[in-house]
Structures are given as structure tokens and as C-alpha cells.
C-alpha positions as CSV (number, residue, x, y, z in Angstrom):
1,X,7.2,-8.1,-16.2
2,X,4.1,-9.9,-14.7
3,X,4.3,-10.7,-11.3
4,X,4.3,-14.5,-11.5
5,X,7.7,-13.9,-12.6
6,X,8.6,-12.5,-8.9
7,X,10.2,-15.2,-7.0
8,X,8.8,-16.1,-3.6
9,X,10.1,-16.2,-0.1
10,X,11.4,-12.6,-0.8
11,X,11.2,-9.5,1.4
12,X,9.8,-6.0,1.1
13,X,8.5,-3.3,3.6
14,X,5.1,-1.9,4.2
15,X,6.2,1.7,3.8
16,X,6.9,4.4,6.4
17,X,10.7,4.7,8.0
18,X,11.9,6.0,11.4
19,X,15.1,7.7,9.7
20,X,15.0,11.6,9.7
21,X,17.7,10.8,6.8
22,X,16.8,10.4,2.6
23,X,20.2,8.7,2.5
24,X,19.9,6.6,5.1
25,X,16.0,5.4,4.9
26,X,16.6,4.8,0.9
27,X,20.2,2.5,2.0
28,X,17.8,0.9,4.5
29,X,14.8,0.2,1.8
30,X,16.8,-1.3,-0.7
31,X,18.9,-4.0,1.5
32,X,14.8,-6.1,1.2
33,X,15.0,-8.3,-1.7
34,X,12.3,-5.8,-3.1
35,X,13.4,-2.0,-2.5
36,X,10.3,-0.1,-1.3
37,X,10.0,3.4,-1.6
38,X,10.1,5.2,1.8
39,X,7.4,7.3,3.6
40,X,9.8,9.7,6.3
41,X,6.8,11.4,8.5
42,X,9.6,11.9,11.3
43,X,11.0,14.6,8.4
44,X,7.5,16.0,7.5
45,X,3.8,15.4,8.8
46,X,2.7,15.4,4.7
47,X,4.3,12.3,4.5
48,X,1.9,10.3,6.3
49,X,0.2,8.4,4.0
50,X,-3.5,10.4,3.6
51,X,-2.0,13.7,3.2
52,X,1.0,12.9,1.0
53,X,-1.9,10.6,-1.2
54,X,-4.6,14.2,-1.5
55,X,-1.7,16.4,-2.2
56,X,-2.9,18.9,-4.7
57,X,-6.5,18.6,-3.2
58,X,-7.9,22.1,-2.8
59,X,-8.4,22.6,0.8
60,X,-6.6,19.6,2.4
61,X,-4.0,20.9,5.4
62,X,-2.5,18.6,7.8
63,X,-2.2,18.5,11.3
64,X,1.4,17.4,13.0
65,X,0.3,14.2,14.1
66,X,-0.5,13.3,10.3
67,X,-4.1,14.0,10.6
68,X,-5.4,15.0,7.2
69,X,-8.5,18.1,7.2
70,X,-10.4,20.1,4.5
71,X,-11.7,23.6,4.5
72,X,-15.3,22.8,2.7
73,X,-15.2,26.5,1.5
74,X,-11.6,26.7,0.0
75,X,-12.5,23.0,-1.8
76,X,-16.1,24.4,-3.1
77,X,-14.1,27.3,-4.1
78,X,-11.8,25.5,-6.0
79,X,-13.0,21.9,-7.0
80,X,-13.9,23.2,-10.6
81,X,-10.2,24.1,-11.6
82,X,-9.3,21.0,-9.9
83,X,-11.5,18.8,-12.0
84,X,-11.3,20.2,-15.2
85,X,-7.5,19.6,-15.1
86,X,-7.8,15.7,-13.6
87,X,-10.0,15.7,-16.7
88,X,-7.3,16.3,-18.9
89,X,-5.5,13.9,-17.5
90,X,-7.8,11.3,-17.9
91,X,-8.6,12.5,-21.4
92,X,-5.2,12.1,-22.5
93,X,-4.8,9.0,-21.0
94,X,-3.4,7.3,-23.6
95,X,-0.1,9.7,-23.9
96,X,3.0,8.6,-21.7
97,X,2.7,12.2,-19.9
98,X,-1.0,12.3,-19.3
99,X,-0.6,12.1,-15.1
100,X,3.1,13.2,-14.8
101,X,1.9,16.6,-12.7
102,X,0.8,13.7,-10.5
103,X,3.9,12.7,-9.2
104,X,4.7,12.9,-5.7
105,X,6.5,16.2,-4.8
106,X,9.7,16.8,-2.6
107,X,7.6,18.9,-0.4
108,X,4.9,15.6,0.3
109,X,7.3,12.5,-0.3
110,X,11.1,13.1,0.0
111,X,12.2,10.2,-1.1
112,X,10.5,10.1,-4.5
113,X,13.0,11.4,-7.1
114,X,16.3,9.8,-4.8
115,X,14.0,6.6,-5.1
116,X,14.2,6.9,-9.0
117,X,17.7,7.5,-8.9
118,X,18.6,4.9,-7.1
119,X,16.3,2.7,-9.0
120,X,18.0,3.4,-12.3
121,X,21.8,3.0,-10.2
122,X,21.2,-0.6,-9.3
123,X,19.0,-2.1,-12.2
124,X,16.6,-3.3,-9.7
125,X,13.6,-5.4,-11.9
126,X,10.8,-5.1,-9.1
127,X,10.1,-2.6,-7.2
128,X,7.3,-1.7,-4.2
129,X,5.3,1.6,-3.7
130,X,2.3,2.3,-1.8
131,X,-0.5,5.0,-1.7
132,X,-3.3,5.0,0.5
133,X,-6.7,3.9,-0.5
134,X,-9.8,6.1,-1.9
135,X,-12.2,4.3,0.8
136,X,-9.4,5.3,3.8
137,X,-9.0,9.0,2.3
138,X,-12.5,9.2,2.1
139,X,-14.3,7.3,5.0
140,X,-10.9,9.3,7.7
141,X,-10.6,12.6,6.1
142,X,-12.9,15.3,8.4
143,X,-13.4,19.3,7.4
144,X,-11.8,21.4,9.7
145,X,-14.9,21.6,11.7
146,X,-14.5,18.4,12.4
147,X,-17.6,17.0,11.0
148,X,-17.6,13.9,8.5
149,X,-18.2,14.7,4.7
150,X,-21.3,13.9,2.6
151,X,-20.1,15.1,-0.3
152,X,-20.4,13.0,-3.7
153,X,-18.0,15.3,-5.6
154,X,-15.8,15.3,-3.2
155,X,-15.6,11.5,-3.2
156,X,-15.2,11.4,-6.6
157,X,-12.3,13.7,-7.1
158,X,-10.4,11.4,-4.3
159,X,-10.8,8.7,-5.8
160,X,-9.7,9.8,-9.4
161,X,-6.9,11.7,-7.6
162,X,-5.7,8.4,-6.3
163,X,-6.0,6.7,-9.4
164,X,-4.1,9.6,-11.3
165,X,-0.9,9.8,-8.8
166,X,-1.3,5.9,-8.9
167,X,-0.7,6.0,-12.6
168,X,1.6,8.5,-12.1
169,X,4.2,6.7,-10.3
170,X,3.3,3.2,-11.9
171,X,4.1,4.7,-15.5
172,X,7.4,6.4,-13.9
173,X,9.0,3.3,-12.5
174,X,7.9,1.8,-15.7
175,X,9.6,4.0,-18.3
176,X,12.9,2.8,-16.2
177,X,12.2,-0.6,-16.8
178,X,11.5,-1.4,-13.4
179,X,7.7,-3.5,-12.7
180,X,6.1,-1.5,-9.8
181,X,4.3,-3.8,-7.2
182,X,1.7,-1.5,-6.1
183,X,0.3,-1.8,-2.6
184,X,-3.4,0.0,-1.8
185,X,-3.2,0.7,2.1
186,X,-6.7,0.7,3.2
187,X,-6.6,0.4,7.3
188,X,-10.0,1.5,7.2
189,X,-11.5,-1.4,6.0
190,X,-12.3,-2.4,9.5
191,X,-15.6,-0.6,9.3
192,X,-16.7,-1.8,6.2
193,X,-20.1,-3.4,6.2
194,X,-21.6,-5.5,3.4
195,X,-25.3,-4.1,3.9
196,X,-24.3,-0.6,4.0
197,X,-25.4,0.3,-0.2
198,X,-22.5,3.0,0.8
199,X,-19.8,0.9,1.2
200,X,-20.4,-1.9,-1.0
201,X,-20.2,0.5,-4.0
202,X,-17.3,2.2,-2.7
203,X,-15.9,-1.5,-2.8
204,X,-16.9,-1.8,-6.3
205,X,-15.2,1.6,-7.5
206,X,-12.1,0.3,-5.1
207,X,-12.3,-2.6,-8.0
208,X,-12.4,0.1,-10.9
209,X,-9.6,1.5,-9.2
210,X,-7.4,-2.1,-9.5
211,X,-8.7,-2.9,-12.8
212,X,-7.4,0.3,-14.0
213,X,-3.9,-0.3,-12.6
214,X,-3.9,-4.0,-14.0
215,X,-4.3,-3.3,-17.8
216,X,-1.3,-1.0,-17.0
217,X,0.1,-4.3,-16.2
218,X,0.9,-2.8,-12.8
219,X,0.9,-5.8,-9.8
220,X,-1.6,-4.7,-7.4
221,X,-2.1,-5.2,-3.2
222,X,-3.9,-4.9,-0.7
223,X,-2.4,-3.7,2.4
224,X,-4.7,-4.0,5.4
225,X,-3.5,-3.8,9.2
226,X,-7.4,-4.4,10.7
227,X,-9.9,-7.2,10.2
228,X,-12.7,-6.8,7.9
229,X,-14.7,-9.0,5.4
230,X,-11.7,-10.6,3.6
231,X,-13.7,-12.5,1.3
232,X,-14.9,-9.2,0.1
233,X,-11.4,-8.2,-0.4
234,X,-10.3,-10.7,-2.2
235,X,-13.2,-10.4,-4.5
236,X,-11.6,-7.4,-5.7
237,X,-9.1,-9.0,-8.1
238,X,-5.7,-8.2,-6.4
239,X,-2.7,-9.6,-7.1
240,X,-1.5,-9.2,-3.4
241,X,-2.8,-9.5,0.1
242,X,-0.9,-8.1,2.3
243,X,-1.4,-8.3,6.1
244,X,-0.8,-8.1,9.8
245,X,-0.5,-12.1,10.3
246,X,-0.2,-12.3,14.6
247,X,-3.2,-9.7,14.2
248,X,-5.7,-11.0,11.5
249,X,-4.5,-14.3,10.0
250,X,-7.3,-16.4,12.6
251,X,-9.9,-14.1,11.0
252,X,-8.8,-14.1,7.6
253,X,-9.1,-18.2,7.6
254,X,-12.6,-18.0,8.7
255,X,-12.9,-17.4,4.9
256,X,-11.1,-20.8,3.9
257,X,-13.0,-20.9,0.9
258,X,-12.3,-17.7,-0.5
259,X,-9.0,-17.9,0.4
260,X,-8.5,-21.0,-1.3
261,X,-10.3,-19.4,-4.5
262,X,-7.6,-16.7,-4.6
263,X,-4.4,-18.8,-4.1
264,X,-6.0,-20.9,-6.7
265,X,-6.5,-18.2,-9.4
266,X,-2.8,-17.3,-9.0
267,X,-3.5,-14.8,-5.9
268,X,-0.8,-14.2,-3.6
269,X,-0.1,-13.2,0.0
270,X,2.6,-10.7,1.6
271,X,2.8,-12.3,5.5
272,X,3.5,-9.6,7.7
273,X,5.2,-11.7,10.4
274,X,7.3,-9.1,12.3
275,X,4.9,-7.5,15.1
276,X,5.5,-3.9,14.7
277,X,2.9,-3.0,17.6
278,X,5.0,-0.6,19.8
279,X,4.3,-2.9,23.1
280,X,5.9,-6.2,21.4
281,X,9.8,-6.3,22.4
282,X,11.1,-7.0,18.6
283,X,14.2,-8.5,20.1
284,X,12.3,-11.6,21.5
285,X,11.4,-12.8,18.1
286,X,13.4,-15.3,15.6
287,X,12.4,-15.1,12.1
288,X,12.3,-18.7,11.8
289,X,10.0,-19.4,14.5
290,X,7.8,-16.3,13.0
291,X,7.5,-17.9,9.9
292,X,7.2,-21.9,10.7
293,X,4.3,-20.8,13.3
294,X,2.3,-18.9,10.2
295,X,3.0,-22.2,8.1
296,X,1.8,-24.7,10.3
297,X,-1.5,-22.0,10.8
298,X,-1.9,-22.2,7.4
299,X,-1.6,-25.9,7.0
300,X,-4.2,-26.8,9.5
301,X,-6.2,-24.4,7.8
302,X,-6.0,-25.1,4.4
303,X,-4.4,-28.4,4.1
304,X,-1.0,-29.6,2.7
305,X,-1.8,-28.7,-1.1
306,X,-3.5,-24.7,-0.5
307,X,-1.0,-24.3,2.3
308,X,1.9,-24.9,0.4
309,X,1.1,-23.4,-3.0
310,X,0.5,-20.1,-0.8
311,X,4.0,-20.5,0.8
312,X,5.8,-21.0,-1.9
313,X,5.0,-17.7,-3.4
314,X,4.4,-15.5,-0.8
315,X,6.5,-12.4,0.4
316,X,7.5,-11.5,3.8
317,X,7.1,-8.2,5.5
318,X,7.0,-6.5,8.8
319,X,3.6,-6.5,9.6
320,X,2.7,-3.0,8.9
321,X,5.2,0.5,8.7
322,X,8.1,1.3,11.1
323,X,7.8,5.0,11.3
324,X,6.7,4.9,15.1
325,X,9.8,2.4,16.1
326,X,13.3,3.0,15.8
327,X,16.2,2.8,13.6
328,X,17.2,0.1,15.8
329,X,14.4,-1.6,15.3
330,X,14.1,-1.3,12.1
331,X,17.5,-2.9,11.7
332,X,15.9,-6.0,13.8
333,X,13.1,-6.7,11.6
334,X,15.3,-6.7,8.5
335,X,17.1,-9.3,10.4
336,X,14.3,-11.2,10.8
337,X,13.0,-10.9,7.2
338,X,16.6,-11.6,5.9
339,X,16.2,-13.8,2.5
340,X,19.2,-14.7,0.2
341,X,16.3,-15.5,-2.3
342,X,17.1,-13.3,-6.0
343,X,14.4,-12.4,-7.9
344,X,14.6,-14.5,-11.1
């Protein structure tokens, strides 16, 4: 099901939970409109979102704050094997299977298989997942020395590994009927520079990387909690912006025209209007007031006709994951997103 056929105005989450409980963070994720597949780093540090996306990497360990490393020598030891079978995959593309060993693990994303199950229970149409993006993995992960990596191979295997586990999970939700919305988190983004050569064609494999997904017939986002060149972004050929409003919206409308060009071309937004910064009281927000203040920014921005045609078919999130707040909390920004909106 193509995403044009997603309703607007509904809900979803960015990602990572406070629960310490499958049961309960899965019962949390699917009371959005759009059930969203939960990241539980509270349970396990692999599920922060770089080392649960490099699982299988040769060399990759994690730290306990969720800080992903690589031991040069074990991945030089090890990248052939590594290749040769993402190879394969790709190879085979063509067959159902070709990524299944792809999947997310239990011992990397907990929720995965309960997510499916659940998925099949309630005969949900849409559903979100998320996987962090090559240019993050790549431009944040450090060898255990601590030093950056200048390694083109390297590079390369992350961002095929992405693409594979992306495929992965896209083609699983598919086979149960369910259309994935998949989000790209790319935080990272902040330090992207147009005249770096470096960056602008790691932007353009970032695009390979979309394309890919989108003749799966996969809907494809964006998520970015930092500023960067947004018209670059957008260039990309998402499906989905999804963003911190209270923290980037001003900066995003410095590119009026290209966001125009996107809402024009069928591109849409996912407005991240719940803070989720840890020193904003959640309790001193009303969802109303959250959302009226982002429409009457984007009005004077883009006038009556942009404004509205953006509204009409955004989403509405917190404004980035929850996994540093509490289960509280988390209850208050589902209050705030609360939508009686059905997907049609």
C-alpha cells in the first residue's frame, strides 16, 4: 500500500522506550495510530540505535552508554567473510529470502519477533520501523583507540549492511501484509557540509540507499533531531521528513522554496511537537497549543495553500525517542499526540 493512502493527522513514535518490559513497551507502541517498533536500551546497551544497526559487523563492541567501537584488526581480519556473504545477498536479491540472516536478533533488538507477532494479532495496515543512517554509523563510529576511520571498505560494508537489514525488515513486515514506513535516523547530519567532496557523495549514496527501499515500494523518512542543509535533505527523494519542530522548524523554513518543492511533489512531514529534551517539564504542554503554534509557523511561512496541504497530511510525533525519560512521561506525550484519526 503506497503511502498516500496513510491518512493524516495520525500519530507514531520516533523509536527508543523507557520500559525495561517487551510486554509493556510493545502495549505502549501500538496505542499510536501507527504502531512503531520499540528500541529498549534500558534492557540492553545493543539496542541503541548504531550498534543494534552494525550488528554482525566484524569488530564492532559497544560501550554501556550505547557508544558503538571497532577493533580495526579483528574487522581487517574478517571483512572478507563478511563481504563475500553480503554479496550473496545482494546477488540473490531477487529471491524473497535473499537478506533474511539480516533480521534483527533477540540479542540486539528485543522487540523484533514480539513486534511481528503482534503485528499479525491486530491486522495493523501500516506500520513504523527505524534503523540508523550509513552517514551517522559512519561519520560517529571510532576504533577502539579512539581515533576516526579513513577506511573506504569499511564505509562501504556499512552502508550495504544498512541497506541489507533495511530490506530485511521491509520485506518481513511485507510478507504479513503490513506496509513498513521506514524512518532513516541520521542525527549526524548536523555536520554535513556541501563543499566537503566527502560528504556530498556520501549524500548521494544516502540517495542510492532510498531509491533502493522505494522500488521495494517501502515509504521512506528522514529522521533528524539537529539542523543541517534541509534543502539538501529533501533533495534526497524521501517520502518523510521527520523532525524536532521547537528545535529546527525556524531553520528548516529558511529553505521555503525547497520546502514548498517537496510538499508539492507529494512530500510529507512527521512534526515532532512534544519536546522530549530532559530539561522541558512535559506536563506544562497541551497538545493543542503544540500543534496550533507549528500551524500558524507554518502559515506565515508558506502561506495558506503550502501550509495547509502540509497539515493535512502530516504525522505527529514526540520530537525525537523517549528512552532517556520515563514511563510517566512517556504516558504524557501519548496524551498529547492522542488522535481518533483511523488509517483509511
Amino acid at each position: 500500500m503506497k503511502p498516500e493512502k496513510l491518512t493524516g493527522g495520525l500519530t507514531t513514535g520516533i523509536g527508543s522506550l523507557p520500559h525495561h518490559n517487551i510486554d509493556s513497551a510493545l502495549e505502549y507502541a501500538f496505542r499510536y495510530d501507527i504502531p512503531f517498533l520499540p528500541q529498549i536500551p534500558m534492557r540492553n546497551p545493543w539496542e541503541y540505535s548504531i550498534p543494534q544497526a552494525l550488528e554482525g559487523l566484524p569488530g564492532v563492541r559497544v560501550e554501556k552508554d550505547g557508544t558503538a567501537l571497532i577493533d580495526p584488526g579483528v574487522w581487517v581480519g574478517r571483512a572478507r567473510a563478511f563481504e563475500e556473504k553480503l554479496s550473496w545477498a545482494f546477488d540473490h536479491a531477487s529471491t524473497p529470502d535473499a537478506f533474511i540472516a539480516y533480521e534483527p536478533s533477540a540479542a540486539t533488538s528485543s522487540s523484533w519477533q514480539p513486534f511481528l507477532w503482534e503485528l499479525q494479532e491486530s491486522g495493523r495496515q501500516f506500520a513504523k520501523i527505524q534503523i540508523v543512517g550509513p552517514l551517522t554509523a559512519q561519520w560517529t563510529l571510532r576504533s577502539t583507540e579512539g581515533k576516526n576511520l579513513e577506511d573506504p571498505g569499511l564505509s562501504s560494508s556499512i552502508f550495504r549492511l544498512i541497506l541489507a537489514r533495511s530490506l530485511a525488515m521491509a520485506r518481513r513486515l511485507k510478507s504479513l501484509g503490513v506496509s513498513p514506513l521506514l524512518f532513516i535516523d541520521e542525527p549526524a547530519l548536523f555536520v554535513f557540509s556541501p563543499t566537503n567532496p566527502l560528504h556530498v557523495s556520501a549524500m548521494g549514496e544516502l540517495k542510492l540507499l532510498i531509491q533502493a527501499l522505494q522500488k521495494e515500494e517501502v515509504a521512506v523518512g528522514i529522521h533528524c533531531c539537529s539542523n543541517t542543509q534541509w534543502d539538501r535533505v529533501l533533495e534526497t527523494g524521501i517520502d518523510f521528513l521527520s523532525l524536532d519542530t521547537q528545535l529546527s522548524l525556524p531553520h528548516l523554513l529558511q529553505f521555503a522554496p525547497a520546502v514548498t518543492s517537496f510538499v508539492g511533489r507529494g512530500g510529507r512531514f512527521a512534526l515532532g511537537v512534544v519536546p522530549t529534551s530532559g530539561q522541558i517539564p512535559l506536563g506544562a504542554f497541551d497538545g493543542q497549543g503544540l500543534r496550533t503554534s507549528v500551524a500558524q509557523t507554518l502559515h506565515q511561512a508558506l502561506g495558506e495553500g503550502v501550509a495547509s496541504q502540509l497539515l493535512e497530511s502530516a504525522l505527529w510525533t514526540p520530537a525525537c525517542g523517549l528512552a532517556l525519560h520515563s514511563p510517566k512521561d512517556a504516558e504524557t506525550v501519548l496524551s498529547l499526540l492522542s488522535s481518533k484519526r483511523v488509517v483509511s
